[in-house]
C-alpha beads as a LAMMPS data file, in Angstrom:
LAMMPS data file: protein, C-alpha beads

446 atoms
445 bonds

1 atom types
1 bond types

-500.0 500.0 xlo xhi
-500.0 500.0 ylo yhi
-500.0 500.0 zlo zhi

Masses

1 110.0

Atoms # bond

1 1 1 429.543 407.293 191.001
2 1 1 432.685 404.910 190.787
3 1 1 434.647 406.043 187.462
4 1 1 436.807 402.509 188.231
5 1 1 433.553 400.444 187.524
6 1 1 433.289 400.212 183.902
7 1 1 431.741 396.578 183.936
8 1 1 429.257 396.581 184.959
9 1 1 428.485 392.891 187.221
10 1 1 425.157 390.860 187.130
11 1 1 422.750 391.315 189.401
12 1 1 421.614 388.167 191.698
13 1 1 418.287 387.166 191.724
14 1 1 417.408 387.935 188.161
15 1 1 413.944 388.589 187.155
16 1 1 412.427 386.238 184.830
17 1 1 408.613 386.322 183.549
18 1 1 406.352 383.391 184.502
19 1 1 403.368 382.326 183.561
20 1 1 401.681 381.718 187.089
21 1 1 402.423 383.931 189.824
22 1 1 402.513 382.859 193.017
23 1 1 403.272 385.914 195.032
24 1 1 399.806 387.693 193.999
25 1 1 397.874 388.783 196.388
26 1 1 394.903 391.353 196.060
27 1 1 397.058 393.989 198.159
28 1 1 400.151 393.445 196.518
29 1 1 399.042 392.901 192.828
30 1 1 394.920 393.711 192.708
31 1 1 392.672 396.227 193.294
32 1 1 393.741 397.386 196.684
33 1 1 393.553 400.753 197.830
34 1 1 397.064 402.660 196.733
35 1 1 399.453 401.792 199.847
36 1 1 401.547 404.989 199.325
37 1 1 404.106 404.393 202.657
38 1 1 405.313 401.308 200.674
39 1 1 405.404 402.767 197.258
40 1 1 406.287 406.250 197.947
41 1 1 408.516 405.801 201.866
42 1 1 409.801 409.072 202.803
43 1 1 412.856 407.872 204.114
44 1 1 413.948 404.898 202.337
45 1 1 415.095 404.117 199.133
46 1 1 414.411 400.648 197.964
47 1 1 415.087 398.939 195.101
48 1 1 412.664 397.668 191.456
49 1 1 414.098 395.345 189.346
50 1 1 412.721 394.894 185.724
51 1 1 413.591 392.582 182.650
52 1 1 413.004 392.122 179.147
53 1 1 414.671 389.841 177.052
54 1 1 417.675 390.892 174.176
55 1 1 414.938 390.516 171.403
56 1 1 412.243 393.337 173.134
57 1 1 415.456 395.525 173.948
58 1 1 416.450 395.822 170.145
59 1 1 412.399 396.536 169.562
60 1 1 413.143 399.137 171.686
61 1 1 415.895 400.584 170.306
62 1 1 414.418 399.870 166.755
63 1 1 411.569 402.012 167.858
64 1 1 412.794 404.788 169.654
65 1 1 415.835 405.640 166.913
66 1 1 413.004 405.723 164.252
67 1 1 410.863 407.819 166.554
68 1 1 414.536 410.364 167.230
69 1 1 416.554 409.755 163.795
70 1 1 419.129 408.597 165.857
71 1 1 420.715 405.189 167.095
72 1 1 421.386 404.467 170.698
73 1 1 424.791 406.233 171.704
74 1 1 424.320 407.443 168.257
75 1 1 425.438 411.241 169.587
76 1 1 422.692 412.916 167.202
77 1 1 422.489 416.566 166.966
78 1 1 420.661 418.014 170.080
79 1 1 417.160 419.881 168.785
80 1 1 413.802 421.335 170.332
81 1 1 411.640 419.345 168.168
82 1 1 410.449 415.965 169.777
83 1 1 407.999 413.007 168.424
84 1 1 404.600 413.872 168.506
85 1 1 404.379 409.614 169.187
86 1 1 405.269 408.121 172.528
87 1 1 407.375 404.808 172.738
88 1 1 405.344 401.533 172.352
89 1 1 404.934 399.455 175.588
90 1 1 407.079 396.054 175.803
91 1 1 406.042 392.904 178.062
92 1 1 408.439 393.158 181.151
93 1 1 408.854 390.944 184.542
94 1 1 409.315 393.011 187.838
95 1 1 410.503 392.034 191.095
96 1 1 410.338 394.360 194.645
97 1 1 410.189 393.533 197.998
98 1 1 410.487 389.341 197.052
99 1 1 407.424 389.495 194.747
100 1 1 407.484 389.276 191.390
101 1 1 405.079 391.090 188.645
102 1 1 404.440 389.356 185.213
103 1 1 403.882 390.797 181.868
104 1 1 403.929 394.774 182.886
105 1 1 403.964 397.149 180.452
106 1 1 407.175 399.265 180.190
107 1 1 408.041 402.223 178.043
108 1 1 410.372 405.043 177.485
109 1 1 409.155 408.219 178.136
110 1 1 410.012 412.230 177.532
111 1 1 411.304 414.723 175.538
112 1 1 414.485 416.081 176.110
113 1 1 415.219 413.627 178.762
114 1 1 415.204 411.213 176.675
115 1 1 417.030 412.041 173.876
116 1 1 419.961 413.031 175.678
117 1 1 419.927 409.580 177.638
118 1 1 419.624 408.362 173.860
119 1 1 422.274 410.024 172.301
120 1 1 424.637 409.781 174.868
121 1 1 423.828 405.440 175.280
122 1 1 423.141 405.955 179.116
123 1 1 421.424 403.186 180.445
124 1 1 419.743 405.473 182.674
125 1 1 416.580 406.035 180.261
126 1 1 413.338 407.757 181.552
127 1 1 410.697 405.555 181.472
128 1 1 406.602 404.646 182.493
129 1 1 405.059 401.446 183.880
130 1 1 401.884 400.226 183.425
131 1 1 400.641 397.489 185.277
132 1 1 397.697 396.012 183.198
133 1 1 398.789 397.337 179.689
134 1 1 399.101 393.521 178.510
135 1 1 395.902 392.142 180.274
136 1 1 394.345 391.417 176.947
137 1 1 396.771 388.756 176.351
138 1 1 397.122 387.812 179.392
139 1 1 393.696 388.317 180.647
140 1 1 395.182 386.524 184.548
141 1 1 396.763 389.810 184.901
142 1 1 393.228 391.665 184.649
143 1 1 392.936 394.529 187.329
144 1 1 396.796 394.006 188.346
145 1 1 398.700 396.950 190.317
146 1 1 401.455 397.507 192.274
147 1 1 400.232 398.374 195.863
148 1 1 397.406 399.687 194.168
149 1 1 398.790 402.207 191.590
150 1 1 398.369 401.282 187.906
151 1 1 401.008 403.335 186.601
152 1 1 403.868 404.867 187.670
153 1 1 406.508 407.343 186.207
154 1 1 410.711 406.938 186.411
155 1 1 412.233 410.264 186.277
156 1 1 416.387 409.656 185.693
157 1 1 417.457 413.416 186.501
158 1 1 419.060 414.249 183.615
159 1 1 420.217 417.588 183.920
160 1 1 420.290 417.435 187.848
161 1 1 423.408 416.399 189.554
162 1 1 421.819 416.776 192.824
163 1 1 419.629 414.132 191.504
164 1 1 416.782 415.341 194.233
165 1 1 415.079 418.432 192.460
166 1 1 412.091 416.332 191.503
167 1 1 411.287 415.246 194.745
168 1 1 412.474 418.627 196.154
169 1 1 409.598 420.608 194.376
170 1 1 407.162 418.324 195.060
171 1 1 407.860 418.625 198.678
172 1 1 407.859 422.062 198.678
173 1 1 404.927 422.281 196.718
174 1 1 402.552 419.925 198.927
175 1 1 404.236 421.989 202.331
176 1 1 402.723 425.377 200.967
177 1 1 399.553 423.640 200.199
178 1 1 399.730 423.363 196.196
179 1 1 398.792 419.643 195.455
180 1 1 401.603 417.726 193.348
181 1 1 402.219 414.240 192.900
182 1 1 404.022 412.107 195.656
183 1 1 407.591 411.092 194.856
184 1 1 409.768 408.670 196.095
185 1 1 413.245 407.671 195.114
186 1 1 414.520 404.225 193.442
187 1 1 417.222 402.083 192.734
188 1 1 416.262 400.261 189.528
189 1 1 418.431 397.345 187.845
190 1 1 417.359 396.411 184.460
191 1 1 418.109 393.182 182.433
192 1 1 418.005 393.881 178.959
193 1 1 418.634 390.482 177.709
194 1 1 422.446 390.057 179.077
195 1 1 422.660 390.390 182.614
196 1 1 421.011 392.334 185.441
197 1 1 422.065 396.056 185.622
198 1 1 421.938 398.795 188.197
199 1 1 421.164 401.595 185.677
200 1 1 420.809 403.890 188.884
201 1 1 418.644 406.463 190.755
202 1 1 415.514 407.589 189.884
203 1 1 412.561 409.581 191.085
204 1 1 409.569 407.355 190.887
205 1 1 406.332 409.750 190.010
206 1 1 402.670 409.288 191.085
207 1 1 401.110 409.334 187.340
208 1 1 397.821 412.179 187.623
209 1 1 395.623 410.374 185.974
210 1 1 395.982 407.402 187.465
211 1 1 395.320 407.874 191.323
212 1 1 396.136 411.397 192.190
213 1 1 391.968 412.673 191.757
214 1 1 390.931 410.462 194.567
215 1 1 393.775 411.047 196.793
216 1 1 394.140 414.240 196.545
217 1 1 390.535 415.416 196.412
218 1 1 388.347 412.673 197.401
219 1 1 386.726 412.003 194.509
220 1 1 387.518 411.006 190.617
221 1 1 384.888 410.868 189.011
222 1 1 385.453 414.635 187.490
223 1 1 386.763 415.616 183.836
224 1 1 390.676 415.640 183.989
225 1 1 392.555 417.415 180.931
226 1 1 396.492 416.917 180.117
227 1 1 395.794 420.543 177.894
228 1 1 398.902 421.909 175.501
229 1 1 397.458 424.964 175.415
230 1 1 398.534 428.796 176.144
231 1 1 395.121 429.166 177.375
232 1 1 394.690 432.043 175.116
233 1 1 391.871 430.568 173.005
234 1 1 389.620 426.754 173.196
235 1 1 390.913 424.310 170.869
236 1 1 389.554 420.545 171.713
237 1 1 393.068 418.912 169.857
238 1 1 395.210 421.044 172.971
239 1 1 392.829 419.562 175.705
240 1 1 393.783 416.096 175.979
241 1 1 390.823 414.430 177.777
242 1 1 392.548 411.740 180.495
243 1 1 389.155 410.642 182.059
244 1 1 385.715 410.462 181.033
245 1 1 387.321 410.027 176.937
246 1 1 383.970 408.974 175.437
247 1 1 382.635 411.755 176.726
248 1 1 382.601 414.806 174.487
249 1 1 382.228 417.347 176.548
250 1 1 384.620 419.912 177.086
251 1 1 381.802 422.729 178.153
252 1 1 383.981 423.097 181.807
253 1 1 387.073 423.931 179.736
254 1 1 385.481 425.940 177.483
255 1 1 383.930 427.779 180.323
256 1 1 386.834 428.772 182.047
257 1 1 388.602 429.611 178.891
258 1 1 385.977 432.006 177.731
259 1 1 385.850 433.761 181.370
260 1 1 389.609 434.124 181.438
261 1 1 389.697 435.933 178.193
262 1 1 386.552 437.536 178.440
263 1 1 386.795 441.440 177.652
264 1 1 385.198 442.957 180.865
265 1 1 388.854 442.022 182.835
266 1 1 388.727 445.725 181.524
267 1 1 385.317 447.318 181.995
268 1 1 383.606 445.298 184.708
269 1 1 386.990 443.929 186.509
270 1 1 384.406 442.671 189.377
271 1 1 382.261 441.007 187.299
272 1 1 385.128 439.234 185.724
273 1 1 386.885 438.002 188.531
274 1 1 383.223 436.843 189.505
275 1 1 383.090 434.661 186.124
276 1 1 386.436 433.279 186.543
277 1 1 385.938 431.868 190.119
278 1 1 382.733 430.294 189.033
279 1 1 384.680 428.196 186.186
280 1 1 388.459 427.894 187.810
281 1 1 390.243 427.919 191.657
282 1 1 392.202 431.021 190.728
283 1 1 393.535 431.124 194.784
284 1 1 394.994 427.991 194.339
285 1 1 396.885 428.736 190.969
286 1 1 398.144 431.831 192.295
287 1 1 399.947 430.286 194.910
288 1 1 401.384 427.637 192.536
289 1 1 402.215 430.846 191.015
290 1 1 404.585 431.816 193.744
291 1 1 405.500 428.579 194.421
292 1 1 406.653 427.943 190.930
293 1 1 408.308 431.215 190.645
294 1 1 410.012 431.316 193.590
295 1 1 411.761 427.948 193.620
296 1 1 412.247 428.833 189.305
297 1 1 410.741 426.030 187.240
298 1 1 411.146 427.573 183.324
299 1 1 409.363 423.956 181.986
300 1 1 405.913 425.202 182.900
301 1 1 402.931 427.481 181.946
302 1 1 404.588 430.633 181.211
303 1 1 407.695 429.679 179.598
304 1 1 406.106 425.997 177.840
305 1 1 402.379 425.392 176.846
306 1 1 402.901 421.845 178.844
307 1 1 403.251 420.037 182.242
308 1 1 400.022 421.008 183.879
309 1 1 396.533 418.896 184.396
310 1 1 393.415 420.593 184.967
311 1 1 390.824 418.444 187.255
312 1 1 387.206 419.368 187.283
313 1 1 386.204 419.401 191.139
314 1 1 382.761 419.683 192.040
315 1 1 382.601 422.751 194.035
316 1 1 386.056 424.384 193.258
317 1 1 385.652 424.780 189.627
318 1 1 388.888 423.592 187.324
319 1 1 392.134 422.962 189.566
320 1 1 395.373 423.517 188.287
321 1 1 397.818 420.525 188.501
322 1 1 401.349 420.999 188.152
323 1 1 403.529 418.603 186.770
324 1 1 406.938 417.631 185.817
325 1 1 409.844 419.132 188.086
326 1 1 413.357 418.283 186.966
327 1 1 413.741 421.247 185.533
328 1 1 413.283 423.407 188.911
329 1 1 415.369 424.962 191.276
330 1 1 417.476 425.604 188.512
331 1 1 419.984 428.966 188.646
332 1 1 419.061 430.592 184.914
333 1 1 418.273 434.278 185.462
334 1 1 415.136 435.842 183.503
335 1 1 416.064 437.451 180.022
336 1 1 413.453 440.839 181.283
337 1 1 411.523 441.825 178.181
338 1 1 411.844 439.098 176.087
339 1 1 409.287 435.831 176.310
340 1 1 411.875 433.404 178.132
341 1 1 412.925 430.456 176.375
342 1 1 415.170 428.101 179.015
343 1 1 414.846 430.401 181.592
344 1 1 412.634 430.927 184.987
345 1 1 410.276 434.101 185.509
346 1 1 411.024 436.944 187.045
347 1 1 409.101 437.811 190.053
348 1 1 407.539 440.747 188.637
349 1 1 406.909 438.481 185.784
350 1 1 406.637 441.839 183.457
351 1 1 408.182 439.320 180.462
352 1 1 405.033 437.493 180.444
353 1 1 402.843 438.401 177.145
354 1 1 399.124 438.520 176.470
355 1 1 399.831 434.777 174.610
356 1 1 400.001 433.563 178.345
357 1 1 396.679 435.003 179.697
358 1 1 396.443 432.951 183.254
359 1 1 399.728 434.905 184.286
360 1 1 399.272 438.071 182.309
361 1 1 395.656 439.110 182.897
362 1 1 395.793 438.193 186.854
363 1 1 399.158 439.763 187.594
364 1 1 397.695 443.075 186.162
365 1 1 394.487 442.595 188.149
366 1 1 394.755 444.739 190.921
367 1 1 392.882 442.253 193.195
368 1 1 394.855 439.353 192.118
369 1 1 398.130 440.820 191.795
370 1 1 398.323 441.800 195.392
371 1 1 397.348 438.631 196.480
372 1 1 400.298 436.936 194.021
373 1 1 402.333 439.617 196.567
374 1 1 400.898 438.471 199.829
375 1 1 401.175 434.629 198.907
376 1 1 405.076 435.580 198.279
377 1 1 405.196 436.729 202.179
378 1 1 403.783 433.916 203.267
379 1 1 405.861 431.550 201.393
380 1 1 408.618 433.194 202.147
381 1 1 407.914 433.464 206.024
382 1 1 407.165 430.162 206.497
383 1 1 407.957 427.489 203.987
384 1 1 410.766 428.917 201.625
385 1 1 413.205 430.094 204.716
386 1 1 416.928 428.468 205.414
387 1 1 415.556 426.749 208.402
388 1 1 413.083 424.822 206.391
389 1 1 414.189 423.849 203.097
390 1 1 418.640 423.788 204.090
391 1 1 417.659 420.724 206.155
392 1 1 415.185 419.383 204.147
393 1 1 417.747 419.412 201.151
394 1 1 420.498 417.590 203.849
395 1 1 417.966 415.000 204.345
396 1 1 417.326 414.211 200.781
397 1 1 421.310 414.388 199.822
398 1 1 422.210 411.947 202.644
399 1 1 419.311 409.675 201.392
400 1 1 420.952 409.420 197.885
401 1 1 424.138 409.690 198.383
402 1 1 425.091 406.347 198.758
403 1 1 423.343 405.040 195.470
404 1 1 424.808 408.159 193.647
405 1 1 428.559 408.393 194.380
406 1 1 430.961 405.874 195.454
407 1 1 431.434 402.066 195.817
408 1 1 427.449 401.237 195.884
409 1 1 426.964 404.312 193.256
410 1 1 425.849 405.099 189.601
411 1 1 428.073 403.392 187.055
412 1 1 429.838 405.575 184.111
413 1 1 427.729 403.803 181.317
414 1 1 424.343 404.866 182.987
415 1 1 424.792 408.110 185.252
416 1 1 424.908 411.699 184.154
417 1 1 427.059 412.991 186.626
418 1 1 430.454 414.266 185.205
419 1 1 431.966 413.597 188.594
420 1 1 431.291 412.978 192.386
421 1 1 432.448 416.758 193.511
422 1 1 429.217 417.753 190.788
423 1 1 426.789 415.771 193.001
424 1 1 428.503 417.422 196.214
425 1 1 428.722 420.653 195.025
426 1 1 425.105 420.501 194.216
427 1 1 423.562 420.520 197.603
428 1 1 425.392 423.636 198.020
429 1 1 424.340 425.504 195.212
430 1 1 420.635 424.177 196.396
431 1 1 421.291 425.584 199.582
432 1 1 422.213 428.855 197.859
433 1 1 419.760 429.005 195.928
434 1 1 417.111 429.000 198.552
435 1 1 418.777 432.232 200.069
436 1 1 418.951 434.022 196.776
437 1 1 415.577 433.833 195.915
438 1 1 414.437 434.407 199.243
439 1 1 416.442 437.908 198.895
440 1 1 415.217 438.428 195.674
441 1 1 411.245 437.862 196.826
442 1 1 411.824 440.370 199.712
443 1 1 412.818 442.967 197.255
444 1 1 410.070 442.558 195.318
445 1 1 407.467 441.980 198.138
446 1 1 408.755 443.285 200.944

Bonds

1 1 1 2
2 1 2 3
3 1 3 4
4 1 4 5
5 1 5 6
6 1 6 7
7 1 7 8
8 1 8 9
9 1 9 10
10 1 10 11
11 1 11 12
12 1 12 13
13 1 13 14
14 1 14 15
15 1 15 16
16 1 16 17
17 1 17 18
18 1 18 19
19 1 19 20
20 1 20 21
21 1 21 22
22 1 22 23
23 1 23 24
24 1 24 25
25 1 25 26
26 1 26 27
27 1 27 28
28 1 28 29
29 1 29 30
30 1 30 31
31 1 31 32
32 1 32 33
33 1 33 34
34 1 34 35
35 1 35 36
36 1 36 37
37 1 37 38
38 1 38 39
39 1 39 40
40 1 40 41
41 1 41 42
42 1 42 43
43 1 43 44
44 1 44 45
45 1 45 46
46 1 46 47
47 1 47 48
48 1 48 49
49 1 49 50
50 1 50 51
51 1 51 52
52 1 52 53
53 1 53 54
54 1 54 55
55 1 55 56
56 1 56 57
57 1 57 58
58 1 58 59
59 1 59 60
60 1 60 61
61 1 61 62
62 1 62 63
63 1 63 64
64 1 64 65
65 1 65 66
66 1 66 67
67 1 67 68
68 1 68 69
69 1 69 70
70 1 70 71
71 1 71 72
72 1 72 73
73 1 73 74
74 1 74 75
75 1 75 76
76 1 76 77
77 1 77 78
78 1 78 79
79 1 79 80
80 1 80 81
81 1 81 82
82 1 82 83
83 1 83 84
84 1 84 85
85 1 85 86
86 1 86 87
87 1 87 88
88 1 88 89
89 1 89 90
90 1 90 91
91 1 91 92
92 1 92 93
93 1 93 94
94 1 94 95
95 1 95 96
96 1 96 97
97 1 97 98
98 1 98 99
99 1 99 100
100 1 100 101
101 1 101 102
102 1 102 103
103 1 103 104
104 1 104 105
105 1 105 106
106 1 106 107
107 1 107 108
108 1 108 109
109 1 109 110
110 1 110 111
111 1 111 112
112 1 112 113
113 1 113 114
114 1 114 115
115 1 115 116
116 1 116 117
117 1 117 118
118 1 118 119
119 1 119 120
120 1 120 121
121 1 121 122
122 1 122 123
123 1 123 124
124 1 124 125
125 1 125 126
126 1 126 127
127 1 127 128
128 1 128 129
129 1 129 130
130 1 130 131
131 1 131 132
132 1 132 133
133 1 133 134
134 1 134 135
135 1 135 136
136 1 136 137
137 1 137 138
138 1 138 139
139 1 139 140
140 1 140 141
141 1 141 142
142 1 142 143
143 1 143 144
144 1 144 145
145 1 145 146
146 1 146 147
147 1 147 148
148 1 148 149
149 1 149 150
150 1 150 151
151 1 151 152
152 1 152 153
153 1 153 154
154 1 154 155
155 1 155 156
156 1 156 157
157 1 157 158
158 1 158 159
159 1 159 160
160 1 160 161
161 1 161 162
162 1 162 163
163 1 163 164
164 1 164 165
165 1 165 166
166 1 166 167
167 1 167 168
168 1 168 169
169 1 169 170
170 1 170 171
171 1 171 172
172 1 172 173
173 1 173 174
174 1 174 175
175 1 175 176
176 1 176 177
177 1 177 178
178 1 178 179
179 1 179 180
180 1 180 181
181 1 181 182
182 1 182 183
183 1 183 184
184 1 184 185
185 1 185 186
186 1 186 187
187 1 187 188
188 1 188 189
189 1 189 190
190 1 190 191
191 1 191 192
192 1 192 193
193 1 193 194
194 1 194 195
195 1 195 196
196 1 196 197
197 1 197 198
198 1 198 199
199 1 199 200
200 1 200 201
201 1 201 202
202 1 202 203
203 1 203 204
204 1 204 205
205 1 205 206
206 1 206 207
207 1 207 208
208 1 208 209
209 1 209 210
210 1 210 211
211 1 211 212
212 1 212 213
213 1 213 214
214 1 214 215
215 1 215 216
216 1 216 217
217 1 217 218
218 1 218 219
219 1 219 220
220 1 220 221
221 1 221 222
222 1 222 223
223 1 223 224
224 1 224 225
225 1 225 226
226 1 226 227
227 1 227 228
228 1 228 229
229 1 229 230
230 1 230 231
231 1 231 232
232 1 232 233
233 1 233 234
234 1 234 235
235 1 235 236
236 1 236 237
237 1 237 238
238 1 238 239
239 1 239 240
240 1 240 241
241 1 241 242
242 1 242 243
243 1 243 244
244 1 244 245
245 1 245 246
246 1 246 247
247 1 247 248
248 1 248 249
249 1 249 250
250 1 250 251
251 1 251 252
252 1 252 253
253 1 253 254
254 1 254 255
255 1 255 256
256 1 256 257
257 1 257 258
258 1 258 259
259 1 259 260
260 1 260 261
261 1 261 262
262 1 262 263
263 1 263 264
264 1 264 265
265 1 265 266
266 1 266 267
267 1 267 268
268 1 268 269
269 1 269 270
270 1 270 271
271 1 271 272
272 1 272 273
273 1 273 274
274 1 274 275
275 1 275 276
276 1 276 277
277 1 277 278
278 1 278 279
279 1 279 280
280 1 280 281
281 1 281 282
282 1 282 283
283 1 283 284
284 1 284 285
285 1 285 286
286 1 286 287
287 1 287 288
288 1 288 289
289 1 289 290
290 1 290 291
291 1 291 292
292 1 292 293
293 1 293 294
294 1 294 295
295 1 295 296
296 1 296 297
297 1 297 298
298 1 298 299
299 1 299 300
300 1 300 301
301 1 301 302
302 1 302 303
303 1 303 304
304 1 304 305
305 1 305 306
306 1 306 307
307 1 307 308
308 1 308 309
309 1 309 310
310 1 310 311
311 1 311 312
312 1 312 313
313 1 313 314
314 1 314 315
315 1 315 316
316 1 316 317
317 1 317 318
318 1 318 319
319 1 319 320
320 1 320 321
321 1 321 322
322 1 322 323
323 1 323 324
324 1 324 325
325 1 325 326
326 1 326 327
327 1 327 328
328 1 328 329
329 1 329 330
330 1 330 331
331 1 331 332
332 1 332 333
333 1 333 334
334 1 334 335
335 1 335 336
336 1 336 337
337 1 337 338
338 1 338 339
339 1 339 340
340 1 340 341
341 1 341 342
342 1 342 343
343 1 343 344
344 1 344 345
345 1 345 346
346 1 346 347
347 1 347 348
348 1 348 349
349 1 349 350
350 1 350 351
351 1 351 352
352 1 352 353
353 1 353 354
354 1 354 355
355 1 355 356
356 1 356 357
357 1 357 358
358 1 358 359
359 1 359 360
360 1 360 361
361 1 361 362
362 1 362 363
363 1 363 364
364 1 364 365
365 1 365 366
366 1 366 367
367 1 367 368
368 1 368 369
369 1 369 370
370 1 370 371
371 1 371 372
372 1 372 373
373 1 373 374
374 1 374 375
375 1 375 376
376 1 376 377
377 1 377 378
378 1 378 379
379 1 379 380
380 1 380 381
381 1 381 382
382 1 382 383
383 1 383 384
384 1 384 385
385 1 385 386
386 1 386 387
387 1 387 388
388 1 388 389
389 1 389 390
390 1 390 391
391 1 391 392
392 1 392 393
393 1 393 394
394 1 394 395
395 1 395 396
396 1 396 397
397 1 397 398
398 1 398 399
399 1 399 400
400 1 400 401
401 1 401 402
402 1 402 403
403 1 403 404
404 1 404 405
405 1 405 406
406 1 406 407
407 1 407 408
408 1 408 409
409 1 409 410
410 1 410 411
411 1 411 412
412 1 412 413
413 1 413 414
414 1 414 415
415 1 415 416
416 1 416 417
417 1 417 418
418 1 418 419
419 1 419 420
420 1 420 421
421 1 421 422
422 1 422 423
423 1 423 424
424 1 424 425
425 1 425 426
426 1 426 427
427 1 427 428
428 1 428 429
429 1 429 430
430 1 430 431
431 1 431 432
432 1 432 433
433 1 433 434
434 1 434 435
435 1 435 436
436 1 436 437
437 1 437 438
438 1 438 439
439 1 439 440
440 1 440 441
441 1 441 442
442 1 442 443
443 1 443 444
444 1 444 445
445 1 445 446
């Protein structure tokens, strides 16, 4: 970040919608498998330019300060309660790699990320593409993707001045063998109507429910739930159905539901654990379990009835999907005996109430709970050590440094660093971290 560069310059090469489109190509812009070594590189960071025009940019301020009771830069209060409605979509032009993208749906997106990018007037708003939300008026566009993704999510790092947590999990998470979505980092300039801006780094997201299924389990064709729900009882309205929507069946949710609350977890332990594995891949969420707490991720099942899919697989049953990690690796300690609100889970996770029965009623299975203890050791002997994750956190620091701090960095109007000694002094408390909850897991499972 430069705090001399208040002006922010035009951009060259400014994107401007079209109504042929020269550069398409069915691997580029159709139905293409997803190319993820373009779209997600692991050691690159390229750049995605978008633009609207001034008249879509008030829409969507028009929209979103109706939606937040508050203007843009309009400094409202800070609160906990969020619109139940999402953005609407506006018709944007994109450009990456020399190619350019007509009429692609863009939107602002999240909760608390978004309304302190809001309130504060940071250019540097969350936001969601979609590549064929338009196609009805524009029915050339039909079938269009970006390498072969339909959708894809920005995340700005709000509240992360080592702007790499979100990738940072999701590597972790996919090294210990807990699927996540890929994640790759941006520079993004946006024209709102007046001039190409870099509004900075993000984390682009692989969206679940577009082309995560079939990547990450070889088929799609399953039921895949976004649920809201504590797990605690079945309500349809907390199971948001993201495939197979004219469908109403919900019997594999229901299923699992029912076993996981079912009353022989008491009487007939055996027979319960039995019923659970036949509806959900309880191995697999236990070690997202001790993936989750380990690295300390409060904005997840546990601590928030949110940021988790649940993907039907044919012979595993329902698999647990995390999602959502720029809240992780964060430093809050556990408030022990009181239900945590902003704050990561113990180990022992002894704050965890009945009203979170996926955590509660497996931890206090004898079965289960020693193998939440043994999946700890492992983590912690092979993926979770200094010699792993200190370098890995290096790598990812170098990689964004340049587009974070300095001449080539995030301008004043759009980051949310404070200063460049906050994004340096991050990697270090990342690096600490690592070694304090390492400690902390050996004294719980030594």
């Amino acid at each position: 970040m430069s705090e001399s560069r208040v002006i922010e310059p035009p951009v060259p090469d400014p994107v401007a919608p079209a109504d042929s489109n020269p550069d398409w190509t069915t691997l580029t812009h159709g139905t293409a498998s997803p190319d993820y070594a373009v779209v997600f590189p692991d050691d690159q960071v390229p750049r995605l330019d978008l633009a609207m025009t001034r008249e879509q940019w008030a829409g969507i301020q028009a929209d979103v300060s109706a939606l937040f009771g508050f203007p843009f830069g309009g400094g409202g209060a800070p609160t906990q309660t969020f619109p139940t409605e999402d953005p609407d979509y506006v018709n944007v032009a994109l450009r990456f790699g020399g190619k350019r993208w007509d009429h692609v749906g863009f939107r602002l997106k999240g909760n608390s990320s978004l309304a302190a990018a809001w309130r504060g007037g940071k250019f540097k708003l969350p936001f969601r593409l979609k590549l064929d939300e338009f196609a009805d008026d524009f029915p050339r566009i039909r079938g269009q993707r970006f390498y072969g993704f339909r959708e894809l999510s920005f995340s700005p790092a709000v509240a992360d001045a080592s702007l790499i947590r979100e990738r940072l999990a999701s590597e972790l998470l996919r090294a210990s063998g807990v699927g996540a979505a890929r994640t790759a980092f941006y520079r993004v300039w946006i024209d709102f109507g007046g001039g190409s801006r870099y509004v900075g780094l993000y984390a682009a997201v692989e969206v679940i429910d577009d082309t995560y299924p079939l990547s990450a389990f070889g088929e799609g064709d399953g039921n895949l739930y976004k649920p809201t729900s504590t797990l605690a009882t079945f309500r349809t309205d907390e199971f948001e159905k993201k495939s197979n929507k004219s469908a109403a069946d919900f019997s594999d949710v229901q299923a699992f539901v029912a076993a996981l609350n079912d009353t022989r977890r008491t009487t007939q332990p055996a027979a319960w654990r039995a019923a659970l594995e036949a509806t959900f891949d309880v191995d697999h969420f236990l070690r997202w379990l001790a993936v989750n707490t380990t690295m300390v991720n409060w904005d997840s099942y546990g601590t928030m009835a949110q940021n988790y899919y649940l993907y039907r697989h044919r012979t595993r049953g329902l698999v647990w999907i995390p999602w959502d990690h720029n809240e992780s690796f964060t430093n809050n300690p556990p408030i022990v005996g009181v239900q945590p609100t902003f704050n990561g889970l113990s180990y022992t996770l002894n704050e965890v109430g009945a009203q979170w029965p996926l955590i509660r009623f497996l931890i206090d299975d004898p079965v289960y709970g020693a193998r939440y203890r043994d999946l700890l050791r492992e983590l912690r002997a092979t993926v979770f050590t200094e010699a792993v994750m200190h370098p890995l956190i290096d790598r990812l620091h170098a990689q964004v440094a340049p587009w974070a701090v300095g001449e080539t960095g995030e301008y004043p109007t759009a980051t949310f660093l404070p200063n460049a000694p906050a994004f340096t002094d991050a990697r270090a408390g990342l690096r600490a971290h690592v070694s304090v909850r390492r400690a902390l897991s050996a004294t719980f499972a030594p």
